[in-house]
C-alpha positions in Angstrom: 114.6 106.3 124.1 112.1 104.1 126.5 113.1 101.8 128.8 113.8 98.5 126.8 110.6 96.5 127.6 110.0 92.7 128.3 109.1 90.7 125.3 105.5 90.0 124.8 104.3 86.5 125.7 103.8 84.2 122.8 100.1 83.0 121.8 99.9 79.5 123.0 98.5 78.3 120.3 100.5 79.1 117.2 100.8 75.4 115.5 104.1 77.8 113.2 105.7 78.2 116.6 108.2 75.0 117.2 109.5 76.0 120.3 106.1 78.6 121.1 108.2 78.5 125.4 110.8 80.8 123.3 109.4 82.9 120.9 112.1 85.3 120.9 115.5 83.1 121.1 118.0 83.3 118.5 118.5 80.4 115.8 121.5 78.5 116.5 123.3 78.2 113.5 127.0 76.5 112.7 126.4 77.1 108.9 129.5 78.2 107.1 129.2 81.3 105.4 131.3 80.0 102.2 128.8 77.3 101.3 126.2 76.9 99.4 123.3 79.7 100.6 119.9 77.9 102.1 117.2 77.4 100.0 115.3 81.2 99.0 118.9 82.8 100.2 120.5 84.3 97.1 124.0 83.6 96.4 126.1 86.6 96.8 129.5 86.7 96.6 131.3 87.1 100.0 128.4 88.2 102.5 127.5 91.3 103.8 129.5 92.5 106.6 126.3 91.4 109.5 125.2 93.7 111.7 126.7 92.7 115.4 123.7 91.1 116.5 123.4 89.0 113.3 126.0 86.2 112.9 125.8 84.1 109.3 122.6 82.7 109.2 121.5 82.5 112.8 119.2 85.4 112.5 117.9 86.1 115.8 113.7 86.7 115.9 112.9 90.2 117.2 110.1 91.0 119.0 109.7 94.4 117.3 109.4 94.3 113.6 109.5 97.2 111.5 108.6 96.7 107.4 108.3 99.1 104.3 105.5 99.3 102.2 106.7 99.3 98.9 108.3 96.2 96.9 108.1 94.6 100.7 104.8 94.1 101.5 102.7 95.4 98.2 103.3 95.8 94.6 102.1 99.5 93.8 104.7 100.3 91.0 102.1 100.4 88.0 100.5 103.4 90.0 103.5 104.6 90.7 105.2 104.7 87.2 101.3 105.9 86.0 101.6 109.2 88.2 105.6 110.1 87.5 104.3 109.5 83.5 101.7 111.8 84.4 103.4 114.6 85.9 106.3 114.3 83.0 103.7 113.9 80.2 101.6 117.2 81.4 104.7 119.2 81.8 106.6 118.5 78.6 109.1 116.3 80.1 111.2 113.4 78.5 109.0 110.2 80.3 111.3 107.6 81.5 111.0 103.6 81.0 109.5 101.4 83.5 112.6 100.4 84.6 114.2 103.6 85.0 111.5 104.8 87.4 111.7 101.7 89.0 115.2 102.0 89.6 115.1 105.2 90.8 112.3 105.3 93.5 112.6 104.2 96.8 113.2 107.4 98.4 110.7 110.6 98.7 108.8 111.4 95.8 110.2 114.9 95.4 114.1 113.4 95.7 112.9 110.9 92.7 111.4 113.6 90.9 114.5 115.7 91.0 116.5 113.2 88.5 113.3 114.1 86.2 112.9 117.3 86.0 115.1 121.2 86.4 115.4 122.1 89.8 113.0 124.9 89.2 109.9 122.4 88.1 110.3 120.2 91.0 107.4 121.9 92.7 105.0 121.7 90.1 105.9 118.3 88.6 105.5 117.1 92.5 102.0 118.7 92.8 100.8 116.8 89.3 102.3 114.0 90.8 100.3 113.9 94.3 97.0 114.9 92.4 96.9 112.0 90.1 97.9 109.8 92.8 94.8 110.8 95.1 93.0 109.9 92.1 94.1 106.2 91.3 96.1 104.9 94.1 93.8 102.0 95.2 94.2 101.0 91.4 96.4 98.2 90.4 97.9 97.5 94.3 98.6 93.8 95.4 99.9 92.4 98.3 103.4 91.0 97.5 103.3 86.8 98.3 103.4 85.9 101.7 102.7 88.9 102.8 99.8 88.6 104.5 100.5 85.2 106.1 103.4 86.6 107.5 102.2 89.5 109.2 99.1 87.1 110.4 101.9 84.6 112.2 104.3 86.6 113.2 101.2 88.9 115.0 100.0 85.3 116.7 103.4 84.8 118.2 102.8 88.3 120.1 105.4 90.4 118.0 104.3 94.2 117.5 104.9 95.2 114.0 104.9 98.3 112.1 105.2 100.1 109.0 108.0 102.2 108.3 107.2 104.1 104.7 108.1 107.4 102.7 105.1 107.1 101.5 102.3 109.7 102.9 100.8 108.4 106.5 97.4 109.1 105.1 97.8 107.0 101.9 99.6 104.0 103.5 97.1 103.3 106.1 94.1 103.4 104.0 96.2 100.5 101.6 96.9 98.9 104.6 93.2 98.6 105.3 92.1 97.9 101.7 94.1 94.8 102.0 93.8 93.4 105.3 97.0 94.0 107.1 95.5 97.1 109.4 94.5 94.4 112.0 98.1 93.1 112.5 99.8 95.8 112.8 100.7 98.3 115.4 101.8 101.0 113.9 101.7 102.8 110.3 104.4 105.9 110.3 104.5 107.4 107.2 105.8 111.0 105.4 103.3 114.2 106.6 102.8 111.9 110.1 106.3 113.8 111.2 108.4 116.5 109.6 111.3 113.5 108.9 111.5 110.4 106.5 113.6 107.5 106.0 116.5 107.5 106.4 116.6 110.6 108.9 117.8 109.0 112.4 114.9 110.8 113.8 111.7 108.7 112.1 113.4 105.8 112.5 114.1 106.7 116.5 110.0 107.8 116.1 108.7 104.3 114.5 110.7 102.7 118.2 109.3 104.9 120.4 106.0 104.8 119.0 106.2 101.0 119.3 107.8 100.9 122.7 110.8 99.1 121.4 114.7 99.5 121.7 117.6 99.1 119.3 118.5 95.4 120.1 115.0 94.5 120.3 113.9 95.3 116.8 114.6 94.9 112.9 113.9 96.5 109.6 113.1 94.7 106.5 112.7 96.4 103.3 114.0 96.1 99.6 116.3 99.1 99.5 119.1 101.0 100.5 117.1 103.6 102.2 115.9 100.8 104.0 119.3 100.0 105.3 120.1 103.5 106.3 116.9 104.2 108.0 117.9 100.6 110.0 121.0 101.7 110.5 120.3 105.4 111.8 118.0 103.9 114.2 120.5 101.2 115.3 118.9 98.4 114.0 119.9 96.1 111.5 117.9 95.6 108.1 117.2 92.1 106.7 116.7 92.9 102.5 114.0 91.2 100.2 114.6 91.8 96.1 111.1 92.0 95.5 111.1 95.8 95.0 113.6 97.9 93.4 116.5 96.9 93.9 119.3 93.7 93.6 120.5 91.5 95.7 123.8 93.0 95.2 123.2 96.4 96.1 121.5 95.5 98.8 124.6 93.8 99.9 126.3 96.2 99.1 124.4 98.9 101.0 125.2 96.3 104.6 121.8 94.5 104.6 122.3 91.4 107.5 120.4 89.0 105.5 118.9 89.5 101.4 116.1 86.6 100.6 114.0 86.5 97.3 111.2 87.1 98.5 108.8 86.9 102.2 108.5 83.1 102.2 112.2 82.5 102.2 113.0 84.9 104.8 110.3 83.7 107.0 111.8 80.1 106.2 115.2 81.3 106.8 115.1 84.1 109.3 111.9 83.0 111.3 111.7 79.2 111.0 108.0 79.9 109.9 107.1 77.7 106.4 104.1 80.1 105.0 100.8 78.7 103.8 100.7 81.1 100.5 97.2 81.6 99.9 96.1 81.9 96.1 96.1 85.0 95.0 92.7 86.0 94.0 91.8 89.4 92.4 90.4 92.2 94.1 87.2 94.4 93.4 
């Protein structure tokens, strides 16, 4: 593991920043955890045992942030569902619902595909899989709301970020591009980048080192359990966001240190940053 590193200065600029001398300092906080959660907080019944250097709601800013891809910061599930279909459809196979794929991704593709599909079409139903997914995966992808803004302010305030995905490197960078977070961020780590994913200890243990970060200095958000895992291997904690596949009470349940609705109301609530959501306009 690297030395632990000073935090980056803050731009001096950043109008989001109310205290820009401290960019890094936790949020005091004397909010009781029994009442009623902030605005964009869900209500979960009894919270989360935190991570220990989370307490309640003062949610300390790192200067190393790490996010998923998937149901964090883009929508890519119609694809997604389209290439499992695909694979099912070609080889026979009973095609689930929507909802069951949804339910059940989150992990690698092949794990997923297991729950599908005998042990001994696994291969074959992964390589239809991958091949109709080279074909159409710039189709249908969005960038989930406040998304961008956040990347944008959080990059301003001299944080390094980075991407922490099962999906492959390859793929993940080129939708980073296509949608205008490449710029912001300092790192995409993805599957075929390393021989490990999430939540082996050793990619998350990669994404820090890559970043020049340690443990107490960085955080994982993402929208599933794997999430928390991978956070968790690498010593970090995970802050949860149900945009993706998963409740806010599994995500609870699997030790997430905060679980928002969405981006803007953990930026609100973890960050102190109040997003200026930008329409959403279609893209060619």
């Amino acid at each position: 593991m690297p030395t632990r590193p000073s935090a980056p200065p803050p731009a001096p600029s950043d109008p989001t920043n109310p205290s820009p001398s401290k960019p890094f300092s936790a949020r005091s906080s004397t909010a009781d955890p029994s009442a009623a959660p902030p605005s964009g907080r869900l209500p979960i019944p009894g919270l989360s045992p935190p991570h220990p250097r989370l307490h309640n709601d003062a949610v300390r800013i790192h200067p190393f942030i790490l996010f998923d891809l998937d149901g964090t910061l883009i929508d890519h599930f119609a694809v997604i569902a389209r290439c499992y279909r695909h694979a099912l459809s070609s080889l026979g196979c009973e095609v689930p619902s929507p909802e069951v794929i949804r339910r059940s991704v989150g992990g690698s593709m092949e794990v997923t595909m297991r729950g599908f599909v005998d042990a001994e079409r696994v291969t074959e139903a992964a390589r239809l899989w991958r091949e109709h997914f080279e074909a159409i995966f710039l189709e249908e992808l969005t960038l989930l709301p406040g998304a961008l803004e956040l990347v944008s302010v959080l990059h301003r305030r001299g944080c390094r970020l980075g991407v922490l995905t099962n999906k492959i490197g390859d793929h993940s960078r080129a939708i980073c591009r296509h949608l205008g977070l490449d710029p912001f961020l300092d790192l995409v780590l993805g599957a075929k980048d390393t021989p490990y994913r999430k939540p082996q200890p050793e990619f998350s243990r990669l994404a820090l080192e890559k970043l020049g970060a340690h443990p107490d200095e960085a955080v994982l958000i993402g929208d599933s359990p794997f999430d928390v895992d991978a956070a968790r291997a690498g010593g970090f904690p995970c802050l949860g966001v149900t945009t993706g596949t998963h409740t806010a009470e599994e995500l609870r349940a699997a030790g997430c240190s905060g679980i928002f609705d969405g981006l803007p109301a953990l930026a609100r609530e973890a960050y102190g940053i109040e997003l200026a959501l930008a329409p959403a306009a279609p893209r060619p």
